[in-house]
N, C-alpha and C positions, 0 to 999 in steps of 0.2 A: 500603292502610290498615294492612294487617300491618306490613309493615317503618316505617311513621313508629312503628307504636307500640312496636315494639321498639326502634326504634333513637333515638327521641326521645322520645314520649309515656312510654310506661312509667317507662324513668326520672329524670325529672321528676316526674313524681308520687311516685317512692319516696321523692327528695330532700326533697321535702314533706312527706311522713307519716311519715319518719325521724326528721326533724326535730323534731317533735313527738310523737312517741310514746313510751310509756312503756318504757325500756330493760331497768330495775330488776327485780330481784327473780331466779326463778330461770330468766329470757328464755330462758338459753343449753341450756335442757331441754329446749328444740323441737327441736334438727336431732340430737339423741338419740333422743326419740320417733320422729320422721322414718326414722331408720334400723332404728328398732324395726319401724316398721309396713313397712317396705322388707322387714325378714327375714322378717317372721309372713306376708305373702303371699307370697314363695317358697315359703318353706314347705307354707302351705297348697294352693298353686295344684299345687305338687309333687304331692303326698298326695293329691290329687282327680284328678290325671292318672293316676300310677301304681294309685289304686283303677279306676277304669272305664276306665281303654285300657293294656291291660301294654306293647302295645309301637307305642308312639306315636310320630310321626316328632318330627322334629327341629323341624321347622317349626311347627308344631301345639303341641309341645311350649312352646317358646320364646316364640308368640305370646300363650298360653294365659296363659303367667307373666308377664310385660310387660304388660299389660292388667287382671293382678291385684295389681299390685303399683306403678305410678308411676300418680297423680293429678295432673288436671291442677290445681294451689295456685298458679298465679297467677292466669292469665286468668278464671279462677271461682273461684279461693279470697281472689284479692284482694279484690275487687267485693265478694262477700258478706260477707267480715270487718267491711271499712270502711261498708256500709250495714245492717247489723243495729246497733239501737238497744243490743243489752246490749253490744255489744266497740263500734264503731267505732276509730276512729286510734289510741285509748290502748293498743290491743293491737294494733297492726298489725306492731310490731316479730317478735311471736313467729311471725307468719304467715310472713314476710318469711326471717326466718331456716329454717323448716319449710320453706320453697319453696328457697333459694339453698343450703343447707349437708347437705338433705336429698335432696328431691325429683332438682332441677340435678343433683348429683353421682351420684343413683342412677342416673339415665336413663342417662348416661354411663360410669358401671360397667357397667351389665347390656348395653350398648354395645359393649364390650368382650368381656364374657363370649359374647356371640352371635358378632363374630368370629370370637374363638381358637375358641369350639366347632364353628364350622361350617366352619373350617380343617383341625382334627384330626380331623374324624370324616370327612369327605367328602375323600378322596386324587385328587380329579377336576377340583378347580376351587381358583383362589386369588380372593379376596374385594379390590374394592377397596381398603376401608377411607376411603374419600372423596378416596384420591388419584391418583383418575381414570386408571387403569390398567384394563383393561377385565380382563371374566372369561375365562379360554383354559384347555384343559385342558393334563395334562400328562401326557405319552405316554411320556418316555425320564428320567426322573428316579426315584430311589429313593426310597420311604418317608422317609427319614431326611433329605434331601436337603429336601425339601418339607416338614417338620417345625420345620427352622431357617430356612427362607426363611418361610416361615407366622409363627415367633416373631420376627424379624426386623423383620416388615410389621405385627403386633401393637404392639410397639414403638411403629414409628413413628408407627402411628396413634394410640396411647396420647399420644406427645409432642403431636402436631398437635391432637388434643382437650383436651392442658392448656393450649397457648394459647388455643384458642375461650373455655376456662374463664377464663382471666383477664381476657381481652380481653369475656366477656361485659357489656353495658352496665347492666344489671341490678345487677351484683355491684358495678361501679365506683360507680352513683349511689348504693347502698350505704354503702359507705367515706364519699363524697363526703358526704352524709347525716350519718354521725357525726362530721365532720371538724366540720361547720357545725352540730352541736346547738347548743357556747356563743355563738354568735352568736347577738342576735337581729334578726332581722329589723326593715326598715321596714316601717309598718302596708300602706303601696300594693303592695309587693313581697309580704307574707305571705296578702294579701286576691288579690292576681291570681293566686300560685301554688295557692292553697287552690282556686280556680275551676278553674284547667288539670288539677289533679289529679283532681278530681271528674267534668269534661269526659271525661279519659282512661275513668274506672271505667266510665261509659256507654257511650263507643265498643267497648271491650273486651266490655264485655255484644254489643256489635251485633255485632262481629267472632264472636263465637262462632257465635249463631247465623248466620250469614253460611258459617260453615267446616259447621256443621251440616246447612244444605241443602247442601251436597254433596255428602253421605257416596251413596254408589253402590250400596250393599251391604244386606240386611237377612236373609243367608242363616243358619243354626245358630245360632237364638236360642234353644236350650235350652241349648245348649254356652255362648253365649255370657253368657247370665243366672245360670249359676254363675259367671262367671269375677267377674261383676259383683256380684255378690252376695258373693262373698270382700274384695271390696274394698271395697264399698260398707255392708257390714253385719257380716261376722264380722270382719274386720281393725278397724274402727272400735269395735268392739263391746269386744274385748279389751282394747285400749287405753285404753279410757273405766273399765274392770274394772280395769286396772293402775294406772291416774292414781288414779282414789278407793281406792282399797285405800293408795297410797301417800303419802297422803294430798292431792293435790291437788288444790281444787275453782275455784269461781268460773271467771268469763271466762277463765284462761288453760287451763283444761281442755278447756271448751269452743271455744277455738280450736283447740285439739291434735286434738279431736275432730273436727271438722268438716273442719280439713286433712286428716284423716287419710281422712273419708270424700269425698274428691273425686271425680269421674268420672273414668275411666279419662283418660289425659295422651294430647294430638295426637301426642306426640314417637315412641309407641308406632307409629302409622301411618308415621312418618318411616322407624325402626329396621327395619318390617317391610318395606318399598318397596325401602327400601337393601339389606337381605342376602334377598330373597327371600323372605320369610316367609309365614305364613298371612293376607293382607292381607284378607281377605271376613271372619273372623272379626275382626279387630281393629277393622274398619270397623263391623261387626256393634254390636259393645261399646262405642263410642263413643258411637252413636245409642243405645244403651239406654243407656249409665250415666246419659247426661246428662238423658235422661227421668224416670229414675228419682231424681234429684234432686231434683227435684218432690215423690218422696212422703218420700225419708230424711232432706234438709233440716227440716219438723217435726218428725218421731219426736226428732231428736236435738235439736232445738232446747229443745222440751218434757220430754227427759230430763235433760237438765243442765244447765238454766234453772228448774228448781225444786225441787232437791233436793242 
């Protein structure tokens, strides 16, 4: 079910609610904000590490920031955009872009960053980087030597990640989306895509919980319930502080908001599995943010749906 919905569902239904959604106004604010709330939990996740562990591993470290800072804004940020009464489709655009120009692109920096870091800090091991080159250490090479083969193999995984980026089908339905706004549809064609799209938001709901029973893990839930709480409420929190201070309210705030407060993103578990990370902590965060959903989904619904 994952992969039809990646690679067929999902976008088809973007095609659909691109097509229709409202593009206008100041849309292109989102994958701004995006990278806003991307910095402010770095930051924050930083600051909370460095106060209660001075000298935390690497691992710990990294996972701790990754879980506080990328939100899953499709698989649950699309769903709830497109089925709450006050946004639906007309705002689906700023979602859309919060998820591809923001989110997409964070996970695959901080991607990056876990690489190169756990290349230069650790002289023992080289990292795939997804190009199926196993881990081996290195016994007869100098510092400097392993410094440029490490930035070398950055690189290239950097290049191999901008194709995934361009090649993702998500971004493509995207384009494809506003290629076909001035068309309009025949009524037979816009009434079965309106279905398929909708079809998808459900199955997407089911998939989650689906990925949800299998989290394995539900070890350092204090640890973990700051990580979650950085993201789920002081990251969203600021942001909501920044948007009305700046003056911006209605529906498009409130979609900023709520992507902003997403549960922690699967891609985190991917990042951690891949370079060895603290993968019982990020397991941990997943199953709580997404519960915790439940109660931050009202607060914010009620906070910027009537004022």
């Amino acid at each position: 079910m994952g992969k039809f919905l990646f690679w067929f569902g999902v976008p088809l239904g973007v095609i659909n609610f691109v097509h229709k959604a409202n593009l206008s106004g100041g849309i292109w604010l989102s994958p701004i904000v995006a990278w806003g709330a991307v910095v402010l939990g770095i930051f924050l996740s930083w600051l909370w590490v460095q106060t209660l562990f001075p000298k935390p591993s690497l691992a710990f470290q990294t996972s701790f920031t990754l879980v506080s800072t990328v939100g899953n804004t499709s698989y649950i940020g699309f769903p709830i955009i497109l089925l709450l009464p006050q946004l639906g489709p007309d705002y689906f655009g700023w979602a859309i872009l919060y998820d591809l120009l923001g989110t997409f692109l964070a996970a695959y920096g901080l991607g990056s960053i876990l690489a190169s870091r756990s290349l230069l800090t650790n002289p023992n091991k080289i990292i795939s980087f997804g190009l199926d080159s196993p881990v081996f250490p290195i016994n007869q090479k100098t510092i400097t030597d392993h410094i440029k083969s490490s930035i070398l193999k950055i690189f290239q995984w950097l290049k191999n990640n901008l194709v995934i980026l361009v090649k993702n089908p998500t971004l493509i339905a995207f384009i494809i989306g506003l290629i076909l706004r001035p068309i309009v549809f025949p009524p037979w064609l816009d009434i079965s895509l309106g279905w398929f799209a909708w079809s998808i938001i459900m199955l997407s709901l089911i998939l989650m919980g689906m990925r949800l029973q299998q989290l394995d893990s539900w070890g350092n839930i204090k640890i973990a319930f700051s990580a979650v709480s950085i993201k789920m409420l002081l990251v969203p929190l600021v942001i909501a502080m920044a948007l009305t201070t700046a003056g911006l309210s209605g529906p498009p705030r409130l979609v900023l908001v709520l992507q902003s407060s997403m549960p922690s993103a699967f891609a985190s578990l991917i990042l951690a599995e891949a370079y060895d990370l603290d993968r019982d902590l990020v397991v941990t965060c997943l199953g709580l943010s997404s519960l915790m959903l439940f109660f931050t989904l009202p607060f914010w619904l009620w906070g910027f749906t009537t004022w």
